[in-house]
N, C-alpha and C positions, 0 to 999 in steps of 0.2 A: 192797191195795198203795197206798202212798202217792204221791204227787205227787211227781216228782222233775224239779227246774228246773235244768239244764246249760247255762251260759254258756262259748264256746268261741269264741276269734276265727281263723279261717283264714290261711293265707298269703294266697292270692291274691285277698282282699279288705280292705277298708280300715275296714269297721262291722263292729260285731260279731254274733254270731248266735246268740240263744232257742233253746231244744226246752225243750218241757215236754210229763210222759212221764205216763198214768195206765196204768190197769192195761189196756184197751181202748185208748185214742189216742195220738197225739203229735200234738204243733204246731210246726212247723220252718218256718226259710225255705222257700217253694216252690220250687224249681230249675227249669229246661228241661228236664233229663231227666225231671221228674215231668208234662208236659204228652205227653199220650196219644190216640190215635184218641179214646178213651171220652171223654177230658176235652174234645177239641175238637168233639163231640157236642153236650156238657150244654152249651156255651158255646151253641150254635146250636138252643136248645129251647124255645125260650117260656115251657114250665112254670117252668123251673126259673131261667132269667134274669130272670122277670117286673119284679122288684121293683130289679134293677140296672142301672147303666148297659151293664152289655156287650149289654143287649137291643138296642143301639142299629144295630147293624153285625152282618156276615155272619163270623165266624171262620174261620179256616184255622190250620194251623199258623205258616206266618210270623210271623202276626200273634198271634198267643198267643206266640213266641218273643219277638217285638220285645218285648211290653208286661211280661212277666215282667224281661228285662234292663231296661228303663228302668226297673224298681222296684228291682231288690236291685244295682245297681252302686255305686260307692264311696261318701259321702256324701249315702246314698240312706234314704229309708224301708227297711224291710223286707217284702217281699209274704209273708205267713205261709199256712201251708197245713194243713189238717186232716187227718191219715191216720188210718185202723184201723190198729192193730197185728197 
């Protein structure tokens, strides 16, 4: 299956927003609703933050909520996220 790159801009934002789909992944904005017990886990694991800045701090969800909205709000970068399909 091929690559398929879906540019779509929402109402209730002001940038636009990527998915690109393979046959196994997507990459989309990451939301709040995608931040997870699991996910605020891996933030708070050594192994796997080693090489990032989020090593630097203790995670909770607040603070995974906060840093997700400072990234994807209007006039903003985009925080992109990696799923299995």
């Amino acid at each position: 299956m091929p690559s398929a790159l879906q540019h779509t801009t929402p109402s209730d934002a002001g940038s636009s927003r990527w998915h690109l789909q393979t046959a196994r992944l997507t990459i989309r904005p990451f939301q709040v609703v995608d931040i997870t017990a699991e996910y605020v886990a891996a933030l708070n694991d050594a192994a796997v933050v080693r090489y990032t800045e989020a090593r630097h701090q203790h995670w909770d969800y607040g603070k995974a909520v906060a840093y997700v909205r400072s990234w994807n709000g209007p006039e903003r970068s985009v925080l992109l996220g990696m799923f299995r399909r």
